[in-house]
C-alpha positions as CSV (number, residue, x, y, z in Angstrom):
1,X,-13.0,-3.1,-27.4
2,X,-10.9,-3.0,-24.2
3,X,-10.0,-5.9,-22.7
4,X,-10.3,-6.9,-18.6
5,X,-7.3,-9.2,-18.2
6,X,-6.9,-10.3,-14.1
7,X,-6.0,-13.0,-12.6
8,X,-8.7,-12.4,-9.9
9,X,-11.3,-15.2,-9.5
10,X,-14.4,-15.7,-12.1
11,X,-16.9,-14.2,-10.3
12,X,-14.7,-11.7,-9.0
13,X,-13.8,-10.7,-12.8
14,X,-17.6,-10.4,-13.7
15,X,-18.4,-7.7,-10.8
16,X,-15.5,-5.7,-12.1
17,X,-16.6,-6.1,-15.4
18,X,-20.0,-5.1,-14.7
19,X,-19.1,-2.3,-12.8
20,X,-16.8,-1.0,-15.7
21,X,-19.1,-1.4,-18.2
22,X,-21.7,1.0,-16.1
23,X,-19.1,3.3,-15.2
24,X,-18.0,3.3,-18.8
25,X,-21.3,2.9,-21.3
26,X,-19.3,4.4,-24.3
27,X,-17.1,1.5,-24.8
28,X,-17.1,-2.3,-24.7
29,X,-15.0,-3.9,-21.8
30,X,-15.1,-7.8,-22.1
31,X,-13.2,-10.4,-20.3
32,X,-9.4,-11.1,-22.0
33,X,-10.9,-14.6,-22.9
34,X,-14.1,-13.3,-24.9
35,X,-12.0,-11.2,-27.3
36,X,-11.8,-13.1,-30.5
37,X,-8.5,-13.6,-31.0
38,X,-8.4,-11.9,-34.8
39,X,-9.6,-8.9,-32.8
40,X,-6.4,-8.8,-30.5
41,X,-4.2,-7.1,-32.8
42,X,-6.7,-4.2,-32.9
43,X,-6.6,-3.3,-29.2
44,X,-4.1,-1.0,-27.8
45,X,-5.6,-0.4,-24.2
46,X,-6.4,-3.0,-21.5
47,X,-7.7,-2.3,-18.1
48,X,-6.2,-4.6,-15.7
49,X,-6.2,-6.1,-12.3
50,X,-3.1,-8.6,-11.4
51,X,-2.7,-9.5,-14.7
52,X,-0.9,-12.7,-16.3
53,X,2.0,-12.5,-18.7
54,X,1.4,-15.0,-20.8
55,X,-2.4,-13.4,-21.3
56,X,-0.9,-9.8,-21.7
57,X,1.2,-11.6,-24.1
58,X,-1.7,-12.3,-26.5
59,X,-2.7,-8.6,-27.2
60,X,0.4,-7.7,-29.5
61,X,-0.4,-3.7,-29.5
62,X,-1.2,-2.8,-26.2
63,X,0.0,1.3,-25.8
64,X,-0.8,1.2,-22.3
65,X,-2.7,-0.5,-19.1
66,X,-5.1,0.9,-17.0
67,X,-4.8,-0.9,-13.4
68,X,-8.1,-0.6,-11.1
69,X,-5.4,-1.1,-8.3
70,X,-3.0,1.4,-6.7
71,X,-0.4,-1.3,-6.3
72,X,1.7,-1.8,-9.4
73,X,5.2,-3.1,-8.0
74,X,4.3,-6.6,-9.4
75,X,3.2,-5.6,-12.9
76,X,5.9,-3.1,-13.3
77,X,8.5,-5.9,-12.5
78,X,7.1,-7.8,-15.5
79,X,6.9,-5.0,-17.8
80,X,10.5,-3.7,-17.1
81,X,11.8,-3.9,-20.2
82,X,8.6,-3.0,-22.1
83,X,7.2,-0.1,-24.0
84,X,3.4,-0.5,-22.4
85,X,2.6,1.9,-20.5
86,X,1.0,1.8,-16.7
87,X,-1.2,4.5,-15.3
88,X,-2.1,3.0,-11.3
89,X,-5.3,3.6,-10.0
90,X,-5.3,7.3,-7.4
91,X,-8.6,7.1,-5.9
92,X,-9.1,9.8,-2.9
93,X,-11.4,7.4,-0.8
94,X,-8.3,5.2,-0.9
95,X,-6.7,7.5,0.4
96,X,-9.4,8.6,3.2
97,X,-9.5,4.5,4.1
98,X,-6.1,4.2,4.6
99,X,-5.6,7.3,6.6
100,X,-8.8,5.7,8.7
101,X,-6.4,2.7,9.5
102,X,-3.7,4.5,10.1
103,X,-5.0,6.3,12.8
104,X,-7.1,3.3,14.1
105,X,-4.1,1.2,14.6
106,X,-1.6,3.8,15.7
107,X,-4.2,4.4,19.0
108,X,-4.7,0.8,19.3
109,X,-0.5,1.4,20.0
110,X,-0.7,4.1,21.5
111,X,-3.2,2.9,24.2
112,X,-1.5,-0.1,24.5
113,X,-4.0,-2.2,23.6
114,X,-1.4,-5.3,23.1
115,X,-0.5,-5.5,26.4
116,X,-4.1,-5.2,27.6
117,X,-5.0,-8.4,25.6
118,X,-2.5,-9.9,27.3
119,X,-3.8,-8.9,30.5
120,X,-7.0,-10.0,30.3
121,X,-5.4,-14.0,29.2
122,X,-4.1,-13.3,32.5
123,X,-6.9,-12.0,34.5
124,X,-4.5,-9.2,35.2
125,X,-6.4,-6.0,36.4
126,X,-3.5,-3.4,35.7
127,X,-3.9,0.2,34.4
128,X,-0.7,1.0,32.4
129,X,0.7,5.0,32.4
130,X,-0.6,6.9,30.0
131,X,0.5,8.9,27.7
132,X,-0.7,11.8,26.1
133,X,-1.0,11.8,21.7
134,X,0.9,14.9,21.9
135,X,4.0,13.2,23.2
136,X,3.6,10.6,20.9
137,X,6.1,10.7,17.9
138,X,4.7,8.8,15.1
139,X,7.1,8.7,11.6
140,X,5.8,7.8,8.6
141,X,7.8,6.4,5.7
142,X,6.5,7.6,2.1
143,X,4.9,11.0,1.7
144,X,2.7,9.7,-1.6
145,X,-1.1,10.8,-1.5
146,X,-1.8,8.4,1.2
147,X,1.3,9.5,3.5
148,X,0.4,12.8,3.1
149,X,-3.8,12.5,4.0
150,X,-2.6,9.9,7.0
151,X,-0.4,12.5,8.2
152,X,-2.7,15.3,8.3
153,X,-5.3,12.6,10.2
154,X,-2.8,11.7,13.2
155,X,-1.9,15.7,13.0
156,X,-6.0,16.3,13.3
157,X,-5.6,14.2,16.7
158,X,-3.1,15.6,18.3
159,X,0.1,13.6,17.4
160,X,3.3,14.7,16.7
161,X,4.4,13.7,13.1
162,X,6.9,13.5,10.9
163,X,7.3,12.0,7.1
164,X,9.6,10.6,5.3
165,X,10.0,10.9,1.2
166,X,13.6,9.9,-0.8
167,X,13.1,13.8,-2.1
168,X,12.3,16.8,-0.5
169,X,8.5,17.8,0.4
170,X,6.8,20.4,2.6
171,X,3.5,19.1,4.8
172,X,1.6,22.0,6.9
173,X,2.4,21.4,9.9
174,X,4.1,17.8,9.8
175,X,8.2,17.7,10.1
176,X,9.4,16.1,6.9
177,X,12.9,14.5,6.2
178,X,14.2,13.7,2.7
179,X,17.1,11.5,2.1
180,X,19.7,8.9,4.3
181,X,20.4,11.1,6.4
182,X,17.4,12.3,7.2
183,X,15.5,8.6,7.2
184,X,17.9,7.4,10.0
185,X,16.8,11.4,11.7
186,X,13.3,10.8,11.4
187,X,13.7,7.3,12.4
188,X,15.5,7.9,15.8
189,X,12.7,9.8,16.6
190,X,9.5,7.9,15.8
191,X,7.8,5.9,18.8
192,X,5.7,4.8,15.7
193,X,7.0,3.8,12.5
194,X,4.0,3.4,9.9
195,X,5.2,1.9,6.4
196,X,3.5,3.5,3.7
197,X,6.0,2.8,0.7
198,X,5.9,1.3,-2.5
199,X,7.9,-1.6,-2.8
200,X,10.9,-1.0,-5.5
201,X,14.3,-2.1,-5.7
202,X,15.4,1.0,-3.9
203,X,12.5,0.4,-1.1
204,X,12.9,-3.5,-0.5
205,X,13.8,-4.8,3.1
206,X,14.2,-0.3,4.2
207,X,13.3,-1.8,7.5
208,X,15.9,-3.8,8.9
209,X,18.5,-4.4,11.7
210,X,20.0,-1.3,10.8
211,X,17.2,0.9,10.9
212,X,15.2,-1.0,13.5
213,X,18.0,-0.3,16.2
214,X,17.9,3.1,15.1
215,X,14.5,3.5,16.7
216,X,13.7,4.6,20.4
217,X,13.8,0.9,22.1
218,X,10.1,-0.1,22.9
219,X,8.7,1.9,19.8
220,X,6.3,-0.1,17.4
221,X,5.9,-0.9,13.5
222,X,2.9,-0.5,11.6
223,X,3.4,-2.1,7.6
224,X,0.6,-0.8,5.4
225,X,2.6,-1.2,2.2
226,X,4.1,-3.9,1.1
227,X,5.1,-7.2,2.8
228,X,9.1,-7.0,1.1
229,X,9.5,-3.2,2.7
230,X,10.6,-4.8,5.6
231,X,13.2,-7.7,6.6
232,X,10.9,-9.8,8.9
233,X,13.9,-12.3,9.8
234,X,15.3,-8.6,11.1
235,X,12.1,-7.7,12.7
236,X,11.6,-11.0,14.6
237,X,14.8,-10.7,16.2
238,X,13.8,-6.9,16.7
239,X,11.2,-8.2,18.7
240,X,12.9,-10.9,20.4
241,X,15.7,-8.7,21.8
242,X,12.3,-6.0,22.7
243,X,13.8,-3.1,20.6
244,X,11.0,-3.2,19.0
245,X,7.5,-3.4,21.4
246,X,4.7,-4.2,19.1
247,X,4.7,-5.0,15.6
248,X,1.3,-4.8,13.4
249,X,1.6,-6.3,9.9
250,X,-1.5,-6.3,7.3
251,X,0.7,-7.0,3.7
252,X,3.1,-9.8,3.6
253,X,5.1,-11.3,0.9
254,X,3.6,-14.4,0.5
255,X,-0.5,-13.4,0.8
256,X,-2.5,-15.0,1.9
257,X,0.1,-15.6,5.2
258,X,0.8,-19.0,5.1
259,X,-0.8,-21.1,8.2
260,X,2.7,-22.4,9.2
261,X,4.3,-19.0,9.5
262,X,5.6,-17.7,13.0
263,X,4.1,-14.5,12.5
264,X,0.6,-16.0,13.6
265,X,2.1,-17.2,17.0
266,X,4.0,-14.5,18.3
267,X,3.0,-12.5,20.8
268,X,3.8,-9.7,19.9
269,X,2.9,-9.0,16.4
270,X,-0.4,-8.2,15.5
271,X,-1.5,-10.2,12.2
272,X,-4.1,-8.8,9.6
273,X,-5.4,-9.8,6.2
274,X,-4.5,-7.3,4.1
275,X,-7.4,-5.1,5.6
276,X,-6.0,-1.5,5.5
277,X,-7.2,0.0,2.1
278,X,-9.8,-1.8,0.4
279,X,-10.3,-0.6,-3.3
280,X,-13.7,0.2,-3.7
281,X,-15.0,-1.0,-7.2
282,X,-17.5,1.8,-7.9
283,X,-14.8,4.6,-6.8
284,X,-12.3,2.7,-9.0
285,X,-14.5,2.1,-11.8
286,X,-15.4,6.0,-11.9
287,X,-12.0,7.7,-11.7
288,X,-10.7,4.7,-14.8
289,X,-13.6,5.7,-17.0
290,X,-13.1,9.3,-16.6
291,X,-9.4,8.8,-17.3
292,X,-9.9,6.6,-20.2
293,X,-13.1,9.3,-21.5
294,X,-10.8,12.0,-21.0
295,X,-7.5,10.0,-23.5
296,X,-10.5,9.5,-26.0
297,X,-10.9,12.8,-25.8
298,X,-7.7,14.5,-26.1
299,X,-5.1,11.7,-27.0
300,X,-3.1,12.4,-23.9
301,X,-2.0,9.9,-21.4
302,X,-3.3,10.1,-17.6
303,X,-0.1,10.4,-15.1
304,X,2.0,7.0,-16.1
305,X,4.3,5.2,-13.6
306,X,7.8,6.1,-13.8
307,X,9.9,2.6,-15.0
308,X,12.9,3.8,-13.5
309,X,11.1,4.4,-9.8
310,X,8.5,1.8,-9.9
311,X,5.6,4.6,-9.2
């Protein structure tokens, strides 16, 4: 019996558990609830989505966790000090519908698409220069699976890119830059900062005044990662004092964005609901029972997050 502990809603919880159960006919997935709780000792693998503590808390002799999510940072921050073990979800259609938005919203910068909004509040017929994708610098921060397929996208239509990763990493045909040094390079460079990080202790509030004035003045920020990757008290002033042009946020630390926030109203930030990668519950559902098959199988773990990384 593996339990499905989430804290998503009930009917929610039932699609996934439907879907696992198809994708998985060898085993018996129920909800964390329905496992009698004699029978709790006995399991040593849960498949989770956003899990709760105090319910993880309940199954005494859990080895490891599946999550049906590629975002870990908050279950990993719970589990620090624990021996459980996390294997993430790495789906290639996530990466495929991330590297979609990517490119969808760096065009919608790079045809300035803001400031035609604008123009049309104003009834203002007015055809701004244009520039061509191959003098447009974008810079991507985190050279994971996703960095790495939404460089090779914007690369495919005829921007120039470059990629960032804390170690060193070779990309056909994309400029890479490892390190402190070569952040604030990469940086100075980019027209287009896309956020494609994990959020870790080493990652949280990267983007601030520091590395915002870095940047060309009038470039833009796209945040596909997490909300804390960036200082937004920074970023607002950023904006304010128009070193940075155009900011487009779809993760935010408090989700969803509450209605009183600033970040609605201002003019220049472009405000999504956490829209960028969708995981897709048949995709997901596949690649967790072939992983979990495949441990039945051989006793050997699938890739686990690293503790000390937080990926």
């Amino acid at each position: 019996m593996i339990p499905f502990i989430s804290q998503l809603a009930k009917n929610e919880q039932v699609l996934w558990l439907q879907a696992l159960n198809e994708a998985l006919p060898s085993e018996s997935i129920v909800l964390a609830d329905d496992v009698p709780h004699n029978q709790k000792h006995l399991c040593t693998l849960a498949i989770v989505a956003n899990p709760d503590l105090e319910t993880l808390s309940q199954f005494k002799n859990l080895h490891w966790l599946h999550s049906v999510w590629a975002g870990v940072e908050k279950l990993m921050a719970t589990l620090q000090t624990s021996t459980i073990k996390v294997v993430r979800l790495v789906d290639p259609m996530l990466s495929q519908t991330m590297a979609e938005a990517v490119l969808a919203w760096s065009l919608y910068l790079h045809r300035d698409m803001p400031t035609y909004a604008r123009q049309q509040q104003k009834t203002q017929w007015l055809q701004q220069a244009y520039i061509p994708a191959s003098q447009r610098r974008i810079g991507i921060l985190g050279l994971g699976e996703l960095g790495c397929v939404s460089a090779m996208q914007l690369k495919s239509n005829g921007f120039q890119v470059m990629g960032w990763s804390r170690s060193a990493k070779t990309l056909a045909g994309i400029s890479t830059f490892n390190g402190d040094s070569g952040l604030a390079e990469m940086v100075a460079q980019s027209d287009i900062l896309i956020c494609l990080l994990p959020l870790t202790p080493a990652t949280k509030r990267i983007v601030n005044t520091t590395l915002l004035n870095k940047m060309p003045e009038g470039s833009s920020v796209i945040n596909f990662a997490r909300g804390g990757i960036i200082a937004t008290d920074d970023l607002l002033k950023a904006l304010d004092d128009k070193q940075i042009k155009h900011a487009v946020l779809d993760v935010f630390e408090q989700e969803p964005l509450s209605s009183h926030s600033e970040l609605w109203q201002h003019p220049n930030i472009t405000v999504l609901p956490h829209i960028s990668a969708p995981t897709n519950m048949n995709s997901a559902c596949t690649i967790v029972a072939d992983n979990i098959l495949q441990y039945r199988q051989t006793g050997q773990l699938p890739a686990c997050v690293d503790k000390t990384k937080g990926y």
